[in-house]
ZANU-885170 format. One record per residue: x, y, z of N, C-alpha, C, O in turn; residue in three letters; residue number from 1. Coordinates in pm, 1 decimal. Last residue first. Example, Ala and Ser with C-alpha at 12.3 -4.5 7.8 and 13.67 -1.06 7.14 Angstrom:
residues 2
+----------+----------+----------+----------+----------+----------+----------+----------+----------+----------+----------+----------+---------+-----+
!   n.east !  n.north !     n.up !  ca.east ! ca.north !    ca.up !   c.east !  c.north !     c.up !   o.east !  o.north !     o.up ! residuo ! num !
+----------+----------+----------+----------+----------+----------+----------+----------+----------+----------+----------+----------+---------+-----+
!   1285.0 !   -225.0 !    708.0 !   1367.0 !   -106.0 !    714.0 !   1290.0 !      3.0 !    787.0 !   1340.9 !    113.8 !    803.9 !     SER !   2 !
!   1319.0 !   -569.0 !    780.0 !   1230.0 !   -450.0 !    780.0 !   1320.0 !   -330.0 !    780.0 !   1423.6 !   -331.9 !    846.5 !     ALA !   1 !
+----------+----------+----------+----------+----------+----------+----------+----------+----------+----------+----------+----------+---------+-----+
END
This chain:
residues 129
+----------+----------+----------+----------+----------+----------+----------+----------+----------+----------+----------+----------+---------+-----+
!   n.east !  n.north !     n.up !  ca.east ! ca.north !    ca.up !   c.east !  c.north !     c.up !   o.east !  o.north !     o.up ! residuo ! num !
+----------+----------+----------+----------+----------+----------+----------+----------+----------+----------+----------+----------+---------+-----+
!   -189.5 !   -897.4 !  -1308.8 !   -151.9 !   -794.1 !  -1382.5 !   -255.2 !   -799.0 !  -1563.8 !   -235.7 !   -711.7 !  -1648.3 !     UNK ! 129 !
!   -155.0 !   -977.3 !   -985.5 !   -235.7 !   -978.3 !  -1078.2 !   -234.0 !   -835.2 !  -1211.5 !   -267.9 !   -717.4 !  -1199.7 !     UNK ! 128 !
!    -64.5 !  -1187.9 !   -755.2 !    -44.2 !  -1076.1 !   -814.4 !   -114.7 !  -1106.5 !   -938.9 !   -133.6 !  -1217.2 !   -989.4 !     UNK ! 127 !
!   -171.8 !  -1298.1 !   -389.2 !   -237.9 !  -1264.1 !   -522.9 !   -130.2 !  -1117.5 !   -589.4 !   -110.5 !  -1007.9 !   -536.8 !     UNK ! 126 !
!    -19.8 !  -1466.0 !    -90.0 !    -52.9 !  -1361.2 !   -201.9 !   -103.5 !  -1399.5 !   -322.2 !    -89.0 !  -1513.7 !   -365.7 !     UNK ! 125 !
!   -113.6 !  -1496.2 !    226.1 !   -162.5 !  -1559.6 !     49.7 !    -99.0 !  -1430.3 !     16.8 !   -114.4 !  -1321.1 !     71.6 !     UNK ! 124 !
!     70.0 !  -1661.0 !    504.2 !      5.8 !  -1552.0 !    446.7 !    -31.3 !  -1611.8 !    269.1 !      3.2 !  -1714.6 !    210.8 !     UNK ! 123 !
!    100.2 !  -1790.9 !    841.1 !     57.1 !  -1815.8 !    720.4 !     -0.4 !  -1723.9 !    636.0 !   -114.5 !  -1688.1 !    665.0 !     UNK ! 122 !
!    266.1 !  -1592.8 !   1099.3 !    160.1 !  -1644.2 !   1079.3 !    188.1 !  -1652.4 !    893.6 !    255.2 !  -1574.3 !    826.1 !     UNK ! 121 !
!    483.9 !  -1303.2 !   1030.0 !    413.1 !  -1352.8 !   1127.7 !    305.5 !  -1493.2 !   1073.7 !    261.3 !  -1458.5 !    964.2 !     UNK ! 120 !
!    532.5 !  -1274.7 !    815.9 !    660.9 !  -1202.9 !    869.5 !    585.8 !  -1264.6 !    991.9 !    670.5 !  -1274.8 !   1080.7 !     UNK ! 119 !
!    627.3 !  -1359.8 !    469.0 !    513.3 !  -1352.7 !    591.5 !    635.9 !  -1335.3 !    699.4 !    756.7 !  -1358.7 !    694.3 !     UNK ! 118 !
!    647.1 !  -1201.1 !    152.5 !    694.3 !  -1234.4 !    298.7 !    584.1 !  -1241.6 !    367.5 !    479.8 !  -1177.0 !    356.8 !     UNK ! 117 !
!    640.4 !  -1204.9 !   -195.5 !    617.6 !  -1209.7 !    -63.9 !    648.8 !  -1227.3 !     48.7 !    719.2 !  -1327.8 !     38.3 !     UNK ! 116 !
!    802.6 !  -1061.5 !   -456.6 !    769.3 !  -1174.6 !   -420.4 !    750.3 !  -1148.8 !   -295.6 !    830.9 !  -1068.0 !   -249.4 !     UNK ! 115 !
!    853.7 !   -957.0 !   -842.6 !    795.2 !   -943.8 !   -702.1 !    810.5 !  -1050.9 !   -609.8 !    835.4 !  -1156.7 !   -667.6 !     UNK ! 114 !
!   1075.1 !   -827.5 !  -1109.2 !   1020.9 !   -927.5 !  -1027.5 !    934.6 !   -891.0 !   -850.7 !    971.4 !   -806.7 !   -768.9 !     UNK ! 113 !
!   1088.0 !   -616.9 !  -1248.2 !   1083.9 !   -709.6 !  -1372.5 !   1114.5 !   -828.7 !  -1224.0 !   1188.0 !   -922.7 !  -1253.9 !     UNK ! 112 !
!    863.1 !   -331.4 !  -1257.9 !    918.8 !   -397.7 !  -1225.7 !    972.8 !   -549.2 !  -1272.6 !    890.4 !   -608.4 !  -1342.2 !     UNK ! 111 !
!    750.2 !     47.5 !  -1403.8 !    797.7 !   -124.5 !  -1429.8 !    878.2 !   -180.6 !  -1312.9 !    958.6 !   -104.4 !  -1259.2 !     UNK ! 110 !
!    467.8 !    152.7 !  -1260.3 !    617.7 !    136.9 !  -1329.1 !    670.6 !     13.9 !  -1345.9 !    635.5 !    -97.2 !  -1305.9 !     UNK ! 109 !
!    261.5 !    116.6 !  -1104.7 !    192.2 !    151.5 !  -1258.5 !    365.8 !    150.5 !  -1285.0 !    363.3 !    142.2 !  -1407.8 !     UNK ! 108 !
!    113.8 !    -84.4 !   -839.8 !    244.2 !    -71.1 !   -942.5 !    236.4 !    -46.3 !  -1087.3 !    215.6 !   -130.3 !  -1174.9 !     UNK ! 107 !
!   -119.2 !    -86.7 !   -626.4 !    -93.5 !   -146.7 !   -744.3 !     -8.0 !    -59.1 !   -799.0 !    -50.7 !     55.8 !   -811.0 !     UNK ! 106 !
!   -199.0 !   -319.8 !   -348.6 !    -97.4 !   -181.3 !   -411.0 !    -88.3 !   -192.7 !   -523.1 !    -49.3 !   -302.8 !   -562.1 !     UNK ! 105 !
!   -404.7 !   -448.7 !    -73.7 !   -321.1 !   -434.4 !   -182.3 !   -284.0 !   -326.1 !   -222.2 !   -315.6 !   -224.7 !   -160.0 !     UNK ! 104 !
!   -458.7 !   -616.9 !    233.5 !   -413.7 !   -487.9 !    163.9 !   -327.9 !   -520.6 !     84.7 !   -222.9 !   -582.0 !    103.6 !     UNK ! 103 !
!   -572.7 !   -773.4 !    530.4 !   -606.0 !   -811.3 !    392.5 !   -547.8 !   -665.0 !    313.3 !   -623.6 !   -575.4 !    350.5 !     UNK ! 102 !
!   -391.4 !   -875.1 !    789.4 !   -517.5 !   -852.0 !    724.5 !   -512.2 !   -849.5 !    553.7 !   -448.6 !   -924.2 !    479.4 !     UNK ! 101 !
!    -85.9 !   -616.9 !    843.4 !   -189.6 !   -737.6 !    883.0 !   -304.8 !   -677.6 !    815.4 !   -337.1 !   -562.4 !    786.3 !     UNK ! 100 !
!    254.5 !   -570.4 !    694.7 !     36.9 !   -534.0 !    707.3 !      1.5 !   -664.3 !    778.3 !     48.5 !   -777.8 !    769.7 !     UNK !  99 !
!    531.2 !   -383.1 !    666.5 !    421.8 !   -497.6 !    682.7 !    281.2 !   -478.1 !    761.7 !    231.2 !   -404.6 !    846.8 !     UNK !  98 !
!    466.7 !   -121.0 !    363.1 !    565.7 !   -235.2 !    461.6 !    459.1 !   -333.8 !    499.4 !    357.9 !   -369.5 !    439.2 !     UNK !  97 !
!    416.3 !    -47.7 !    174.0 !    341.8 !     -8.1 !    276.8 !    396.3 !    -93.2 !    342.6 !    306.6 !   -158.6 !    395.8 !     UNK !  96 !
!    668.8 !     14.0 !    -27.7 !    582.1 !    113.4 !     -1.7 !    519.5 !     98.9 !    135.3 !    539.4 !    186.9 !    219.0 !     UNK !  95 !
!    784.7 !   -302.7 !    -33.2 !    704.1 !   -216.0 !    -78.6 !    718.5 !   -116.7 !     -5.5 !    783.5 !   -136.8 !     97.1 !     UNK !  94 !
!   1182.6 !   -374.5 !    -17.0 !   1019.4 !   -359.4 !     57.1 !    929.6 !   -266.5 !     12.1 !    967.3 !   -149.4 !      8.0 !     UNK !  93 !
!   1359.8 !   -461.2 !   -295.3 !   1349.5 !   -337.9 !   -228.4 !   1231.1 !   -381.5 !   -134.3 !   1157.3 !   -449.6 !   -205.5 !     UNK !  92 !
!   1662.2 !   -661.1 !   -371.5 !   1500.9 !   -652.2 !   -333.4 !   1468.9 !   -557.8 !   -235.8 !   1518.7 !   -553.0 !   -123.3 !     UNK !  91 !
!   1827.3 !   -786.1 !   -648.4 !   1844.4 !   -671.3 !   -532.9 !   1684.7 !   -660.7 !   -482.4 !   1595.3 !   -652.8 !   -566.6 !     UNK !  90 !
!   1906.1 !  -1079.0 !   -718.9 !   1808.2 !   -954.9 !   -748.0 !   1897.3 !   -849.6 !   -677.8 !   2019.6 !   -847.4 !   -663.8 !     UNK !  89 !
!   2009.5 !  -1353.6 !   -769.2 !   2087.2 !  -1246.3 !   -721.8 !   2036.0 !  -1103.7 !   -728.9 !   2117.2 !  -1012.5 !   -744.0 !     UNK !  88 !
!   1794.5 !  -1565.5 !   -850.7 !   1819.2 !  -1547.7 !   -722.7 !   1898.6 !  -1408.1 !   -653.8 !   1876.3 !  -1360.4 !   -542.5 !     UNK !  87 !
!   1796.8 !  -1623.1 !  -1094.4 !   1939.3 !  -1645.1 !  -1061.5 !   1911.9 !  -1641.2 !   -907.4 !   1989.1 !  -1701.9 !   -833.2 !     UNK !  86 !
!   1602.8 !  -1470.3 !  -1185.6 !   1583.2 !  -1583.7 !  -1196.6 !   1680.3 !  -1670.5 !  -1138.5 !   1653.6 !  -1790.4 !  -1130.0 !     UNK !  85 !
!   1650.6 !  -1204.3 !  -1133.4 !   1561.8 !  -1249.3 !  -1096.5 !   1561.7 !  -1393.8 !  -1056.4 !   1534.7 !  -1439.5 !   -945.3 !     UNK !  84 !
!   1884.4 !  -1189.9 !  -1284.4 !   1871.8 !  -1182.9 !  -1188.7 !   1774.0 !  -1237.7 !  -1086.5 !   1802.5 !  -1299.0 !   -983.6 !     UNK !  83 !
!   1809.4 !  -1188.0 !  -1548.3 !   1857.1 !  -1317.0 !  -1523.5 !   1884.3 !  -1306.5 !  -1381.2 !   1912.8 !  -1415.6 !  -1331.9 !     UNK !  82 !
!   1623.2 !   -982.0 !  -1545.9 !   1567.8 !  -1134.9 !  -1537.2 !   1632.2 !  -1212.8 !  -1496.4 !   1590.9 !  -1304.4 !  -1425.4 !     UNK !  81 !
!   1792.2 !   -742.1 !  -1337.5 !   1770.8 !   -786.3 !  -1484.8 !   1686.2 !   -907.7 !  -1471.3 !   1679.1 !   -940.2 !  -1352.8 !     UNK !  80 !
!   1592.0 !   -543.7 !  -1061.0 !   1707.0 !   -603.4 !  -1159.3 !   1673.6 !   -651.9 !  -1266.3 !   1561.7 !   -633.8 !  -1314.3 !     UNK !  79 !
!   1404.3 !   -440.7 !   -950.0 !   1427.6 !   -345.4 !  -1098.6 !   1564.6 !   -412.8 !  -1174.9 !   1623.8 !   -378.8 !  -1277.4 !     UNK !  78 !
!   1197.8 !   -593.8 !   -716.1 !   1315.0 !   -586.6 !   -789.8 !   1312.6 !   -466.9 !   -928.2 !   1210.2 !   -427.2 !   -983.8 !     UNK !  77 !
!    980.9 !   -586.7 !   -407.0 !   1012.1 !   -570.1 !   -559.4 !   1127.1 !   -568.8 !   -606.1 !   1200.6 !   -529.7 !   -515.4 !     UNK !  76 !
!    784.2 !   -767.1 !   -162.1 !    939.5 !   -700.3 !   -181.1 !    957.3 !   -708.3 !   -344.4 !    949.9 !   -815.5 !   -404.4 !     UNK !  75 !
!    529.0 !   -719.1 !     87.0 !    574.5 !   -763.6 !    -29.5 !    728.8 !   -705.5 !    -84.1 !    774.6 !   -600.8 !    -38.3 !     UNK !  74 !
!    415.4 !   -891.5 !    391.0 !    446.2 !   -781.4 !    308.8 !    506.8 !   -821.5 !    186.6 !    538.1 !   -939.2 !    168.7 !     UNK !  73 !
!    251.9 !   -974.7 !    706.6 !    273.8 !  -1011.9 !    550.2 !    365.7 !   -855.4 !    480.5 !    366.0 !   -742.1 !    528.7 !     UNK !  72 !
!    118.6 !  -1101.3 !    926.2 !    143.1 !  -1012.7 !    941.1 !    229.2 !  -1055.1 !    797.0 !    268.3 !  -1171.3 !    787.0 !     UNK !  71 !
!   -215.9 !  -1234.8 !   1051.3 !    -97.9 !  -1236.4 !   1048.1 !    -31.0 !  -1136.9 !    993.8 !   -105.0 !  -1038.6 !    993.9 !     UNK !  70 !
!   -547.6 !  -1251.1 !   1077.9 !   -479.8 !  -1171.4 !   1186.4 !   -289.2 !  -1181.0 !   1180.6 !   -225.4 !  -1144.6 !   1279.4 !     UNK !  69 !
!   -499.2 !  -1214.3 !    754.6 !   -580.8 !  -1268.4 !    857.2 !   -531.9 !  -1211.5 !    969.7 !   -465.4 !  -1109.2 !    953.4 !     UNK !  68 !
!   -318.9 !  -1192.2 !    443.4 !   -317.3 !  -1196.7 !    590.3 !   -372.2 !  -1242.2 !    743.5 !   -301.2 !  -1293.7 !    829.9 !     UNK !  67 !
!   -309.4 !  -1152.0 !    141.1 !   -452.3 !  -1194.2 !    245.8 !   -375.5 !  -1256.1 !    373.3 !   -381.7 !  -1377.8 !    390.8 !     UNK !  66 !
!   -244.8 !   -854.7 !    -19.6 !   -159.7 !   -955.2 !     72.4 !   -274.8 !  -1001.4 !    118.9 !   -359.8 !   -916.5 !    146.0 !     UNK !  65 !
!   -149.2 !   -843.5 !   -349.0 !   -229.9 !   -846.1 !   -251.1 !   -200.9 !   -937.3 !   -174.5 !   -156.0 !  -1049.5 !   -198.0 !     UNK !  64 !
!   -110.9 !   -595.3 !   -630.7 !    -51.2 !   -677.4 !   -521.6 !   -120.9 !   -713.4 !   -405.0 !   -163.7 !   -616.6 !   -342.2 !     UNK !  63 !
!   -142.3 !   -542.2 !   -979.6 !   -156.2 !   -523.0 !   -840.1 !   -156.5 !   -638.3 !   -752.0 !   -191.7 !   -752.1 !   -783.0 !     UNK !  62 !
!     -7.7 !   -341.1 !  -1215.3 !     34.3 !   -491.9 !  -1143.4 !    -31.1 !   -470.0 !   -991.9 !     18.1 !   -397.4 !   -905.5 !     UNK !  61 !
!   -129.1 !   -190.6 !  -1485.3 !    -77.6 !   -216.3 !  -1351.3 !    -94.1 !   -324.1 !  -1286.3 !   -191.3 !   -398.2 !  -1300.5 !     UNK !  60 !
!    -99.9 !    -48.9 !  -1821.3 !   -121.9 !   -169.5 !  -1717.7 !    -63.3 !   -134.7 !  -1619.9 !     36.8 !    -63.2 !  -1624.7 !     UNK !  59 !
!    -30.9 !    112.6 !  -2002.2 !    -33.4 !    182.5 !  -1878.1 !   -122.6 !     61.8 !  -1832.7 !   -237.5 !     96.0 !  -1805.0 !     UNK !  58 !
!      6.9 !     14.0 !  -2305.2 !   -112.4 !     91.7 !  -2253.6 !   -139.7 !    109.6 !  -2134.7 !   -259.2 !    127.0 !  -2111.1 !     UNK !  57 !
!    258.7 !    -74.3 !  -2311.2 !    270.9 !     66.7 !  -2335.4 !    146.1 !    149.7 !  -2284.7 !    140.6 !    265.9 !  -2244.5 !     UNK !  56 !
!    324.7 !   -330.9 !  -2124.1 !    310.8 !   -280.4 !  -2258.2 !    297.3 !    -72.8 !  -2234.5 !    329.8 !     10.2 !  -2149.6 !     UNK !  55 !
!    582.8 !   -480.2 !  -1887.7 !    444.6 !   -380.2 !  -1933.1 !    425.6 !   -394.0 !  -2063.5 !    502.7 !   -466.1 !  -2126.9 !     UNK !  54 !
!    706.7 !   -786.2 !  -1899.7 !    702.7 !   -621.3 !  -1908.0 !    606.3 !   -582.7 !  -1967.7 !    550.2 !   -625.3 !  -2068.6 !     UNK !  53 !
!    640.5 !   -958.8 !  -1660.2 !    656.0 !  -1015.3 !  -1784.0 !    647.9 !   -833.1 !  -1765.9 !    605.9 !   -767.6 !  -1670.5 !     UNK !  52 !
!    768.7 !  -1136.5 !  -1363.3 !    654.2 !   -996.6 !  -1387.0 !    695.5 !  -1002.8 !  -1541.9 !    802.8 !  -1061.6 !  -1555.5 !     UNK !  51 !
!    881.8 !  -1376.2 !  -1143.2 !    910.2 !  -1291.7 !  -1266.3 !    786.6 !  -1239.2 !  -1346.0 !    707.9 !  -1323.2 !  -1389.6 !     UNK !  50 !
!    897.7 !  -1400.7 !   -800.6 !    807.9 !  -1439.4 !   -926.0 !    821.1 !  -1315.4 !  -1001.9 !    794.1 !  -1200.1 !   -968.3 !     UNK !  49 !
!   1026.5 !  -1572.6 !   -595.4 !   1085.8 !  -1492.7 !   -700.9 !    967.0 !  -1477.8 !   -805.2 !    959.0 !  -1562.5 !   -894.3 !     UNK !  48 !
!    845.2 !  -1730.3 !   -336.4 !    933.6 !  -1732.5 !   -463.6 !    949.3 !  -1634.9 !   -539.5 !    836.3 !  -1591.0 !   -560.7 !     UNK !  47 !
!    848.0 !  -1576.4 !      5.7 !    802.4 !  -1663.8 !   -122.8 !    851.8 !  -1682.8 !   -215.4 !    965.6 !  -1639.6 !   -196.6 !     UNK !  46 !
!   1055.2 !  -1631.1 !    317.4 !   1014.7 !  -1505.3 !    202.4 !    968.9 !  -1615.7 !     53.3 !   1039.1 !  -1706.8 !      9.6 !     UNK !  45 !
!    899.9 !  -1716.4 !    624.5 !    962.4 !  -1715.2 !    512.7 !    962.3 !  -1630.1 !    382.9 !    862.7 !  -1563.9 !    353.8 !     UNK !  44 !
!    725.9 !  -1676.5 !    865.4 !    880.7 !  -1671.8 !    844.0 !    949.5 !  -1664.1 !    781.9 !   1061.4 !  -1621.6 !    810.6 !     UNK !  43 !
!    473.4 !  -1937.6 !    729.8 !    529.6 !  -1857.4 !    861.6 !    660.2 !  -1783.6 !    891.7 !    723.2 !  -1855.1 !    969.7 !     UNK !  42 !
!    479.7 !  -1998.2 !    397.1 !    478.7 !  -2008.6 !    530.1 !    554.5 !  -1919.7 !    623.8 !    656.7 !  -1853.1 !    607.2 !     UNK !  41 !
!    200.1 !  -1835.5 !    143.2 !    416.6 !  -1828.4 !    217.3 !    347.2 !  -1900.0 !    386.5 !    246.8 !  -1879.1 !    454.4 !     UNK !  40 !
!     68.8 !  -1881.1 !   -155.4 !    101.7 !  -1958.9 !     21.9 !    221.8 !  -1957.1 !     43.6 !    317.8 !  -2023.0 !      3.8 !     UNK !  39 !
!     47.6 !  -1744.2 !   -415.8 !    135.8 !  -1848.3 !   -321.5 !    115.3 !  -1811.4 !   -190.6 !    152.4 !  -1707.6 !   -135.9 !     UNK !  38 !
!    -77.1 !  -1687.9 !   -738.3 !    -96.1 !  -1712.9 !   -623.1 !    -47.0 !  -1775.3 !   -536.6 !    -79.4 !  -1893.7 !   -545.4 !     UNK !  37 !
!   -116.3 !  -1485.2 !  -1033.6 !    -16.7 !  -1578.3 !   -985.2 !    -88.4 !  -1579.6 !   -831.9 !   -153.9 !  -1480.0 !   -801.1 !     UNK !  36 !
!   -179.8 !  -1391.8 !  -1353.4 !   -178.0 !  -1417.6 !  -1278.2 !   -114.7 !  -1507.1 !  -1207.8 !    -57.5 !  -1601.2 !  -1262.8 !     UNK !  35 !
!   -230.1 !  -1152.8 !  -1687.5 !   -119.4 !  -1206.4 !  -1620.4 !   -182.2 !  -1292.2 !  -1488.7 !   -300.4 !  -1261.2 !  -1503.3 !     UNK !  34 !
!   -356.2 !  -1085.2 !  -2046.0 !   -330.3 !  -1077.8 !  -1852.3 !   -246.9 !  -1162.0 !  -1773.4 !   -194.6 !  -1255.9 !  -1833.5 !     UNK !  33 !
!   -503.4 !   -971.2 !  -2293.2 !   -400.8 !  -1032.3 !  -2202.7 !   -383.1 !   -984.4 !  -2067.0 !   -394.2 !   -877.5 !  -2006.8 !     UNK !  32 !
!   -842.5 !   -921.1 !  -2257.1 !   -703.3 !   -865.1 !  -2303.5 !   -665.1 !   -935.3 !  -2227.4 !   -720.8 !   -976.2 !  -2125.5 !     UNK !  31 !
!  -1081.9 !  -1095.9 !  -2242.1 !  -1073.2 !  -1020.9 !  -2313.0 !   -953.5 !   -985.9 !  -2373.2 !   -931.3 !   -999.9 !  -2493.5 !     UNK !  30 !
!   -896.5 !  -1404.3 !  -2119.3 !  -1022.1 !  -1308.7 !  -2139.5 !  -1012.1 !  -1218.5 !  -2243.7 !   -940.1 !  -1248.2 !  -2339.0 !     UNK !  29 !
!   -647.4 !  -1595.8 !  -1912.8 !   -767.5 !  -1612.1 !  -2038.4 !   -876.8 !  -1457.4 !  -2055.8 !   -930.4 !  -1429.8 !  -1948.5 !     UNK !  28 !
!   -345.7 !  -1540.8 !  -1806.7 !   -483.9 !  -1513.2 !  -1809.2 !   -602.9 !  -1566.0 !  -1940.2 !   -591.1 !  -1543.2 !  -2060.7 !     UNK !  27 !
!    -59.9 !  -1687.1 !  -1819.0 !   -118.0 !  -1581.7 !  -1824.4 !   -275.1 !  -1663.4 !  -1851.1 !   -308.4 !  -1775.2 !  -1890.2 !     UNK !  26 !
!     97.3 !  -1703.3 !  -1453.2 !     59.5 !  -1778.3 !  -1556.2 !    -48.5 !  -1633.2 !  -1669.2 !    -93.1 !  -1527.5 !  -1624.6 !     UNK !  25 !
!    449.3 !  -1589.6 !  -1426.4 !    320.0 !  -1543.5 !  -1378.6 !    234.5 !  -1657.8 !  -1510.6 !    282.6 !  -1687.6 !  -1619.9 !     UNK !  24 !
!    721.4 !  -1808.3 !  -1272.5 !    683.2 !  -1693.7 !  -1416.8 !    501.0 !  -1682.0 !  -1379.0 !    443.2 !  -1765.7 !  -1309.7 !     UNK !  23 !
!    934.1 !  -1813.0 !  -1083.5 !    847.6 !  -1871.8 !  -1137.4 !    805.1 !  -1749.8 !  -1216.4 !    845.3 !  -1633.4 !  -1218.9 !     UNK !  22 !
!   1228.4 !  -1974.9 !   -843.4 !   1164.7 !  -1863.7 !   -944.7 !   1045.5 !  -1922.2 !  -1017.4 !   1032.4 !  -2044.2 !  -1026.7 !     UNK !  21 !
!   1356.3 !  -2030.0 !   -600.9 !   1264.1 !  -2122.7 !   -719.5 !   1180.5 !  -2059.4 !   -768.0 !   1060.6 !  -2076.1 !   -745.8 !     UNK !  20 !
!   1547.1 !  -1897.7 !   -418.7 !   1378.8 !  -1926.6 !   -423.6 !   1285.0 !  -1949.5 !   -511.5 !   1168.3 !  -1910.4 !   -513.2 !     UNK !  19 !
!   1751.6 !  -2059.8 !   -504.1 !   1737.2 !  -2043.5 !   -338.3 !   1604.0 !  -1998.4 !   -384.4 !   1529.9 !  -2096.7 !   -387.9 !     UNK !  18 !
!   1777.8 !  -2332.8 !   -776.0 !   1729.9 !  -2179.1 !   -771.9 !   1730.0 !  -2161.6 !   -598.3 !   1703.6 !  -2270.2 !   -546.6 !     UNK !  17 !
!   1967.0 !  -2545.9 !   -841.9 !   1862.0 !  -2503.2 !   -778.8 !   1847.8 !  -2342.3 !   -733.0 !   1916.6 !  -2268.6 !   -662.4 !     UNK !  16 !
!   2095.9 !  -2747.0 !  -1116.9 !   2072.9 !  -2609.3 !  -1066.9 !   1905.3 !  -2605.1 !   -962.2 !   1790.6 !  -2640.2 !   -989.7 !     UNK !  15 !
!   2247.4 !  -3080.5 !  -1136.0 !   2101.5 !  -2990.9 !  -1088.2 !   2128.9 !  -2885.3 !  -1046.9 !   2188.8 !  -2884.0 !   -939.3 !     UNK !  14 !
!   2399.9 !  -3181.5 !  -1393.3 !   2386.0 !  -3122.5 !  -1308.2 !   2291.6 !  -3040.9 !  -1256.1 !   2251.7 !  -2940.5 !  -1315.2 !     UNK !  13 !
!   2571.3 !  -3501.0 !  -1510.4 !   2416.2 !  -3462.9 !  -1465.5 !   2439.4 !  -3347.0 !  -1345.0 !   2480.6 !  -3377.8 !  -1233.2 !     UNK !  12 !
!   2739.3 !  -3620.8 !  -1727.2 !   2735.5 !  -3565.8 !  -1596.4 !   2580.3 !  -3500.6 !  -1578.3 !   2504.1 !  -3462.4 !  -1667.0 !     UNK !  11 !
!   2783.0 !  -3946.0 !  -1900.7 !   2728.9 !  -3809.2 !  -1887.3 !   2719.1 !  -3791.2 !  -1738.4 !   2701.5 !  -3876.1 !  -1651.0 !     UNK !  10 !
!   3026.9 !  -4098.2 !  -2086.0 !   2962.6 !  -4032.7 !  -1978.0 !   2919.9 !  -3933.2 !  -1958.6 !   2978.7 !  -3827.7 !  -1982.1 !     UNK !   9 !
!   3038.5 !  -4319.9 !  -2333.0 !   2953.2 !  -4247.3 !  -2295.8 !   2901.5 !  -4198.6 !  -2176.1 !   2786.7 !  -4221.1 !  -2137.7 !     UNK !   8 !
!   3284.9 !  -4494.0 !  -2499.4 !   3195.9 !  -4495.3 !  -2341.7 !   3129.5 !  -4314.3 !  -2353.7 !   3195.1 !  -4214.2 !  -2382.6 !     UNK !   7 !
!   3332.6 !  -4695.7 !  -2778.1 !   3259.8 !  -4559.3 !  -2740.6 !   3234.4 !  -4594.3 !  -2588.1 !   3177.2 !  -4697.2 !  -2552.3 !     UNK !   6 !
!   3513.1 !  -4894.0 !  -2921.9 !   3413.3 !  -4901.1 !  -2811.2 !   3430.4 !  -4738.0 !  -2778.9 !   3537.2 !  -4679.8 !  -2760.0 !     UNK !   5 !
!   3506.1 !  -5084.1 !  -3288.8 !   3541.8 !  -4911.6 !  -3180.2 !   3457.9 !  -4919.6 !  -3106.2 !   3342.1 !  -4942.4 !  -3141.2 !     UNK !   4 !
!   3726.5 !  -5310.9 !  -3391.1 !   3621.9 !  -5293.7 !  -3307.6 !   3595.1 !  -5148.3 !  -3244.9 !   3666.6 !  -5107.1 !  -3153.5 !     UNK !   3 !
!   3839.5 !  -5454.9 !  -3697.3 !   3840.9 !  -5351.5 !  -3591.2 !   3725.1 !  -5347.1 !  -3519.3 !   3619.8 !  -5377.3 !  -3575.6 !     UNK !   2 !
!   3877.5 !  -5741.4 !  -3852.0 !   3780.1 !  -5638.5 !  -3829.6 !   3809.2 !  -5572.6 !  -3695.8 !   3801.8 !  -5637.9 !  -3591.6 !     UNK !   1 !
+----------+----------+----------+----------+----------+----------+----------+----------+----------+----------+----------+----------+---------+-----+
END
């Protein structure tokens, strides 16, 4: 009687995202919806967070920085997902650059990612679509 020994190696490889992308959770209510909320520390730019695509009935994505006496802003993409998600976006600075305090924007075109900066001090964002 023959014997067949099988070895079985497996490689194990961890992809890490540089800002650990995330997907918006969606909403409970009337009409679909979208939401998301992160705590950026001091200095740093927040996670990649992937924006699900419009529909047709002229939704908007609005953006909010809660600041306090610190200093915050937000940065958009028009790259592909897998970009997004890859880390290799291209990332434009909103419109109102950086804010102290509390100021949002809301985005009637498509974008297919957002994500935050604190540029001074502990900042929140809220996106909400």
């Amino acid at each position: 009687m023959k014997k067949l020994v099988l070895f079985l190696v497996l490689a194990v490889t961890t992809v890490t995202f540089a800002a650990d992308p995330v997907y918006m959770t969606e909403r409970a209510g009337i009409a679909r919806g979208y939401y998301y909320t992160e705590t950026i520390a001091t200095g740093t730019t927040g996670r990649n967070v992937k924006i699900p695509p419009l529909g047709l009935d002229g939704a908007k994505i609005t953006c909010t920085i809660i600041a306090g006496a610190n200093t915050g802003s937000f940065e958009f993409t028009t790259s592909s997902d897998a970009e997004v998600l890859a880390d290799t976006a291209t990332w434009i600075a909103w419109p109102k650059g950086t804010v102290t305090g509390t100021d949002y924007d809301a985005l009637t075109s498509q974008v297919t990612g957002l994500r935050g900066v604190s540029d001074a001090g502990e900042v929140v964002i809220e996106i909400v679509y």
